[in-house]
C-alpha angles and dihedrals in degrees: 000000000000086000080062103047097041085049091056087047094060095028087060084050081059095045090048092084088045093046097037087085084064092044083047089058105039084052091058095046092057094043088057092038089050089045091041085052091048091056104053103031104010098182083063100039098096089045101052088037085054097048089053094045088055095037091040093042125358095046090063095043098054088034089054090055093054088046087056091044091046093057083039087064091037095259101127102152095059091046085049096045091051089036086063092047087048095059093054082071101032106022101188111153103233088050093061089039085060093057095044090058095046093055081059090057095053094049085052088050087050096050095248092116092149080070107044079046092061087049099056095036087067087055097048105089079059088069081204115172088231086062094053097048088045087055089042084048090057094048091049094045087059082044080231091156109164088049088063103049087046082041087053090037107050104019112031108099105264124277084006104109086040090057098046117073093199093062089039092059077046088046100045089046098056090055091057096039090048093052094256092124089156100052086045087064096042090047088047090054093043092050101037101107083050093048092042097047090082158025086040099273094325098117097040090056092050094055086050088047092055089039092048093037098050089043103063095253099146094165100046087042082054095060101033087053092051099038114048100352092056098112094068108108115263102256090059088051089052093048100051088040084058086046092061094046096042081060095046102060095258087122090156093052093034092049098051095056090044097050092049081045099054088040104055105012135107120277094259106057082026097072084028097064093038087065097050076059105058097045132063124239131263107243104220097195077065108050114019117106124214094264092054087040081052092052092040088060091050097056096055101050086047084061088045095055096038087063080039101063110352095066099257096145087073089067090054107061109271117129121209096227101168085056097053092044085056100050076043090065103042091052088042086053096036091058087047083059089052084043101057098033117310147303107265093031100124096211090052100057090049093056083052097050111277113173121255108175090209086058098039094060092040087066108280088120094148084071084075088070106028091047097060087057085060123101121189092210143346093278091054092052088047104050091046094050085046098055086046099049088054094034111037110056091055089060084030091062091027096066108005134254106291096047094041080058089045092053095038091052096037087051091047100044096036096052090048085054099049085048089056095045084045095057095038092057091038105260101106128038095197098130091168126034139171127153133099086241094119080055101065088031084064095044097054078053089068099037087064097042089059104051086037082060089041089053093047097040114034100022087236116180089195088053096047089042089050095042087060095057081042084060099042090055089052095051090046096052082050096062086036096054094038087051086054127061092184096069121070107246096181095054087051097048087044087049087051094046100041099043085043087057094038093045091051088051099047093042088050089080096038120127107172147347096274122147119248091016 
C-alpha cells in the first residue's frame, strides 16, 4: 500500500503541469469574483474573496491529503467517496481518475473483483501510471504474486515498468516473494539509478529492505527498519522484521509476529503474512551465487555509509546533545541582551563581550569566546541556531561530544582571532563583531572534511554525493558574504578553513560513529 501511495504522490506531482491549467483557472475566477465583490459591496468583498479562496482551493488541497491518508489506511471507499465530492470544487481530471481507481480497490477488498475489473478497464486506453499501480495493488491485495511479476513481464507496454520507480518496487518484491533471490539482486543493481532518482532514497530503501529481507539479513532489516524506514507503521515493521528471521531459520519467533500479523492486520499484510505461512523459505547459502553474495554486500555497506554521512544515526535514536546545550546557551544569553537593553543596543553587547579587535590585542582576550555567544537581532540569532540545528548534530554524532566542543569553540575563538589580527594589519575593517557565524562555519568545515575522508577512504557514493551539496553551500556563503559589507567575511572564510583543518585532525584517529567518542 505505501508503493502505492508514494507512487500517487508522485504521480499527482506529474499531474500538476497537466491540471495547472484548472488551478489557472480557479485562481482567475476568484480574482474576478473578489474584484467583482469589491465592486458591489466593497466592506465584504475580502470575506467573501477569502471563502471562496479556502472552498475553491484550500478545501481540495487539505481534502486531498485525508483522501491519501484514508487509502493509506485501506479505506478506500471513504477516500473515494470524499475524492468524488472533492472534484465538484476542484474538477481536474486526474483527481477524479484517482477516485475512480480507488472505488475499484474497494470493490477488490469486498470480493466483488468482476467489478473493480470493469473500473479500471475504462481507464485503461489512458496508460496512466495510476492505472497500472492500481492493477499491481490488486494483484498484491490476493497475495497472487506470481501473477504480478508474469502480469509486469509479459503485459505491461515495453521499457514502462523499468522506467517507473513505483512498479519496480512492484516488480523486485515479487521475485523475492516468488523464491528468485538472485534475479531480485540483479534486478536491484540493474534498477538502482531509477530507484535512486526520487523520493529522496525512499525507493531505493525499500528495494534493500526487500534484498536484505528475502535474504535472511535480520540485523541490516533491523536498521534499515529503524533509520530511514522508520516511519512504516509498526505492523509492517514487524512484518518485514518476521520476514528476515523466517529466512533466517528463527521459525518460532518468526511464527509468532506473523501470526499476530496475519490475525489483526490490515488486508494487505494480513494475507501477506498468511502466505509467508503457508511456504517454506528460500534458503539463500544455498542458492546465491558469488555475483548476488557481491551486491548483497553492497547493499550493506551502502546502509552503513548512509548512517555514516547522511545523518542516518539521528533515525536511529541518537540525540545531539552538545548541540542543544549550545542553541541553549545562545537563547539563554540572547534573552540576557533583551534583559540588559537590548539586542542590538551596541553598548549592551560591549558590556557582554562584543569583540573589538583593538581590545582584544591589548589584552581583552576573553572577548574571543563571549563574543561568539552574541547575537545583533532576532534574525542573526536565528540564522545562526538554524545553521546549527541542521548542521551540528551531523559533526556532534561524527566525532562525539567532547571533540565536536573542542571544534565548535577552536572555530569560534580562532576565527574571532584571525578577524582581530586581519583589522589590525589592514585587511578587515570589522571594528565591532558578535555571532556565532565563524562556529557553524566551522562546522560546515568539518562537515566537508569528513565526507571528503569518507570519499577518499571508503569510496562512499553517499559521502561524495553529500561532499558536492557541502560545496555548493560553501560556494554559495561565499557570494552571500562578498554581496554584503555588514557580514565578516573574513570571520566566516577563517571559521571554514579552520573547522575544515581541525576537523581533519580530530576525524584522523575515528572509528565509528559512537557517541562521546
Amino acid at each position: 500500500m505505501l508503493n502505492l501511495i508514494v507512487g500517487i504522490q508522485r504521480a499527482r506531482m506529474g499531474y500538476w503541469a497537466t491540471d495547472i491549467r484548472n488551478w489557472i483557472l480557479v485562481s482567475g475566477f476568484v480574482l474576478l469574483a473578489t474584484a467583482i465583490f469589491y465592486f458591489l459591496t466593497p466592506t465584504n468583498a475580502g470575506w467573501l474573496g477569502g471563502g471562496l479562496w479556502g472552498v475553491l482551493m484550500l478545501v481540495p488541497i487539505l481534502g486531498f491529503r485525508i483522501m491519501h491518508q484514508l487509502a493509506l489506511e485501506e479505506r478506500f471507499g471513504a477516500a473515494s467517496r470524499l475524492g468524488t465530492f472533492l472534484c465538484w470544487l476542484h474538477p481536474a481530471h486526474s483527481w477524479r481518475q484517482y477516485s475512480e481507481l480507488l472505488w475499484a480497490l474497494e470493490m477488490f477488498k469486498q470480493g466483488a473483483s468482476d467489478r473493480g475489473t470493469a473500473i479500471i478497464n475504462r481507464h485503461k486506453a489512458t496508460n496512466s501510471s495510476l492505472v497500472w499501480q492500481t492493477l499491481a495493488l490488486m494483484y498484491q491485495i490476493e497475495a497472487r504474486w506470481q501473477d504480478l511479476r508474469e502480469w509486469i513481464e509479459t503485459e505491461l507496454p515495453p521499457g514502462v515498468w523499468q522506467n517507473d520507480p513505483t512498479l519496480a518496487i512492484y516488480y523486485l518484491r515479487c521475485l523475492g516473494e516468488t523464491g528468485d533471490i538472485n534475479a531480485l539482486l540483479q534486478e536491484f543493481e540493474r534498477l538502482a539509478p531509477v530507484l535512486e532518482r526520487t523520493d529522496r532514497g525512499i525507493n531505493q530503501n525499500q528495494a534493500q529492505l526487500f534484498a536484505l529481507a528475502f535474504c535472511g539479513q535480520q540485523e541490516q532489516t533491523a536498521r534499515l527498519l529503524k533509520g530511514p524506514l522508520a516511519f512504516y507503521p509498526k505492523h509492517i515493521r514487524q512484518f518485514w522484521l518476521a520476514t528476515a528471521d523466517w529466512v533466517a531459520g528463527d521459525w518460532a519467533i518468526a511464527r509468532q509476529q506473523l501470526l499476530a500479523i496475519s490475525n489483526g492486520s490490515t488486508l494487505l499484510y494480513r494475507h501477506a503474512a498468511q502466505r509467508r505461512l503457508s511456504q517454506p523459505p528460500t534458503d539463500p547459502e544455498a542458492v546465491l551465487t558469488p555475483r548476488s553474495k557481491q551486491i548483497l554486500s553492497r547493499i550493506a555497506l551502502d546502509i552503513q555509509h548512509r548512517a555514516k554521512y547522511s545523518g542516518g544515526k539521528r533515525f536511529m535514536g541518537a540525540v545531539a546533545y552538545a548541540t542543544w546545550v549550545i542553541i541553549g546557551l545562545n537563547l539563554w544569553v540572547f534573552l540576557v541582551e533583551i534583559r540588559l537593553g537590548g539586542s542590538e543596543n551596541l553598548d549592551t553587547l560591549y558590556r557582554l563581550g562584543a569583540l573589538v579587535p583593538e581590545e582584544v590585542l591589548n589584552g581583552a582576550w576573553w572577548r574571543l569566546l563571549t563574543s561568539t555567544f552574541l547575537h545583533f537581532g532576532f534574525v542573526h540569532l536565528l540564522m545562526n541556531m538554524l545553521g546549527l540545528y541542521i548542521l551540528g548534530p551531523f559533526v556532534e554524532l561524527a566525532l562525539g561530544v567532547w571533540r565536536y566542543l573542542v571544534l565548535y569553540l577552536t572555530a569560534g575563538v580562532g576565527s574571532m582571532l584571525v578577524v582581530s589580527f586581519a583589522t589590525q594589519m589592514g585587511y578587515s575593517q570589522a571594528e565591532f563583531v558578535v555571532g556565532a557565524s565563524g562556529c557553524v562555519m566551522g562546522i560546515i568545515g568539518a562537515t566537508a572534511a569528513i565526507l571528503l575522508r569518507g570519499w577518499r577512504r571508503e569510496k562512499s557514493r553517499i559521502a561524495s554525493k553529500r561532499l558536492r551539496f557541502i560545496l555548493f553551500i560553501i560556494a554559495f556563503q561565499v557570494v552571500f558574504d562578498l554581496s554584503m559589507p555588514q557580514i565578516s567575511f573574513t570571520g566566516h572564510t577563517a571559521g571554514l578553513i579552520i573547522g575544515f583543518l581541525v576537523g581533519s585532525l580530530l576525524k584522523h584517529n575515528w572509528r565509528g560513529l559512537r557517541l562521546g567518542r
